[in-house]
N, C-alpha and C positions, 0 to 999 in steps of 0.2 A: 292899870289892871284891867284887863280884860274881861267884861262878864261874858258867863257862857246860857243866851238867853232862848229858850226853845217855843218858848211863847208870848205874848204881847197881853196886856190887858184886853179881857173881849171886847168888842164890840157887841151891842142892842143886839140882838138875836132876830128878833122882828125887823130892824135895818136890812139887816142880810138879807134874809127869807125875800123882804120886798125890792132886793138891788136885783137878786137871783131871780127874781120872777119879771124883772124887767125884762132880762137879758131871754131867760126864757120865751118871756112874749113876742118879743122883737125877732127872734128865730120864728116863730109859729106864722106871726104878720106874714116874714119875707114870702117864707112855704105856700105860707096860702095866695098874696096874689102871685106870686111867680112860679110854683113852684110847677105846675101841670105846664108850662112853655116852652121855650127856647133858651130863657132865660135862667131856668132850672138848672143847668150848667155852669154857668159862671155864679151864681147863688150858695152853689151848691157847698163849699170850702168858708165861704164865711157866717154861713149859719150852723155852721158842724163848730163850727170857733167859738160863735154864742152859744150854743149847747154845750159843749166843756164844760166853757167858763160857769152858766149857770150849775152844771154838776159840783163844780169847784165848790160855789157859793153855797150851795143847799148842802154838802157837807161839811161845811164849816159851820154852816146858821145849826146843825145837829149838833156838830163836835160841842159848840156852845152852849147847847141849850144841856149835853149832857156833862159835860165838865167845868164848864165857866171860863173857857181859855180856847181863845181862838190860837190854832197854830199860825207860825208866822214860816214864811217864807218856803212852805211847803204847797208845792201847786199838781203834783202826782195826782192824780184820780185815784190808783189802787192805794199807797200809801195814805191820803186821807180816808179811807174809804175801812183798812184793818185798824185807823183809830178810834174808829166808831163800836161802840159797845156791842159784843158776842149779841143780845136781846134784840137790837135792833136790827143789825147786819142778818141775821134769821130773817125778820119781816120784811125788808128790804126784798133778799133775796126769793124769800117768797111770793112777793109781788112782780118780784122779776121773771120768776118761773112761769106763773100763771099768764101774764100782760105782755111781757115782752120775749122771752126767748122762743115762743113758736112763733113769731113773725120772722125770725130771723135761720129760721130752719134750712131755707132755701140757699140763700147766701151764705150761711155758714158750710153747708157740704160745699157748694160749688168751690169756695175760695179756703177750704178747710179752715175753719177761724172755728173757739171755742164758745161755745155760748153761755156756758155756765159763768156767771157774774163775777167772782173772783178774776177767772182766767179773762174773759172780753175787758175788763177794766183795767187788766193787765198790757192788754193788747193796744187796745186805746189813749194809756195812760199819759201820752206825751202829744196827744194830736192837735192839743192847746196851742203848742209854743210849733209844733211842726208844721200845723195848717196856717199859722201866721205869718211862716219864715219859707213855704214852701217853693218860693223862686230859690233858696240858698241848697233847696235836698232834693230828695229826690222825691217827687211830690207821689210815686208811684208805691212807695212804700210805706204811707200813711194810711192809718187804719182809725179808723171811727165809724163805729155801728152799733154805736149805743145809744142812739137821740131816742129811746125810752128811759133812758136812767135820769136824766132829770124832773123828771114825771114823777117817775117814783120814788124817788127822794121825797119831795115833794109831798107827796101824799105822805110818806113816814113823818115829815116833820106834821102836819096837818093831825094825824092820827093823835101824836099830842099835845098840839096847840090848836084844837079845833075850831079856835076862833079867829084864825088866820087863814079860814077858807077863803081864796082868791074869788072877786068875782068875776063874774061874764066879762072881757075887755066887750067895749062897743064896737060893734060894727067897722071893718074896715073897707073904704072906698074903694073903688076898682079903679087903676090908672083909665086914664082916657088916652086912646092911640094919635 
């Protein structure tokens, strides 16, 4: 018999938050020393991959912290993102509005992209598995211009579990040429 199983025992909520903020870091690390270079270019697809991924993470460490059940095998941006409670998905989006969608004013007219947080995560919602596989497609049709939404996730989960404010990472060394 076959069970029909849509979620898995959760995982530690705190786990998450702190796997999410690994990945997260490790995006910001690459950014900052490469990011102003040459090497900003080739950089640039696998730090959009760690950002996802942390997006992924930091909605799941929420779906957990609000429901007790981590979803299994769902890895969509937008689909995690409408299982998250009407109360949060509000603040979220609010945070969005104010931090993140007037950075992206510019680029969104030029390239007509949505910036209202439903539609962009819509837009984004597979750049996971598309920026990882992008020798296999067309790597010209990938779309990720959300590297503030793990941010602000982030801070939602933080708003309430405040005692998982992240701190300072230290210092990262500047390559020597």
């Amino acid at each position: 018999m076959k069970q029909n199983r849509r979620s898995q025992p959760a995982a530690d909520p705190l786990q998450v938050f702190n796997h999410a903020c690994r990945f997260l870091g490790t995006d910001q690390a690459l950014r900052k020393v490469f990011g102003g270079s040459d090497w900003g270019i080739i950089i640039g697809p696998p730090t959009m991959v760690l950002s996802a991924f942390a997006s992924e993470l930091f909605l799941k460490c929420l779906l957990i912290l609000e429901t007790g059940e981590a979803p299994e095998n769902i890895h969509l941006l937008h689909v995690l993102y409408r299982r998250v409670s009407h109360k949060r998905r509000r603040r979220i989006e609010e945070l969005w509005d104010n931090d993140a969608r007037p950075k992206l004013a510019g680029l969104a007219q030029a390239l007509n992209l949505p910036t209202d947080l439903p539609n962009a995560l819509f837009q984004c919602s597979k750049a996971f598995e598309q920026l990882r596989y992008a020798y296999e497609n067309n790597f010209n049709n990938v779309r990720y211009y959300i590297g503030d939404f793990p941010w602000i996730v982030m801070r939602a989960i933080v708003e309430v579990k405040p005692e998982w404010t992240p701190s300072e990472p230290p210092p990262i060394p500047m390559p020597r040429p």
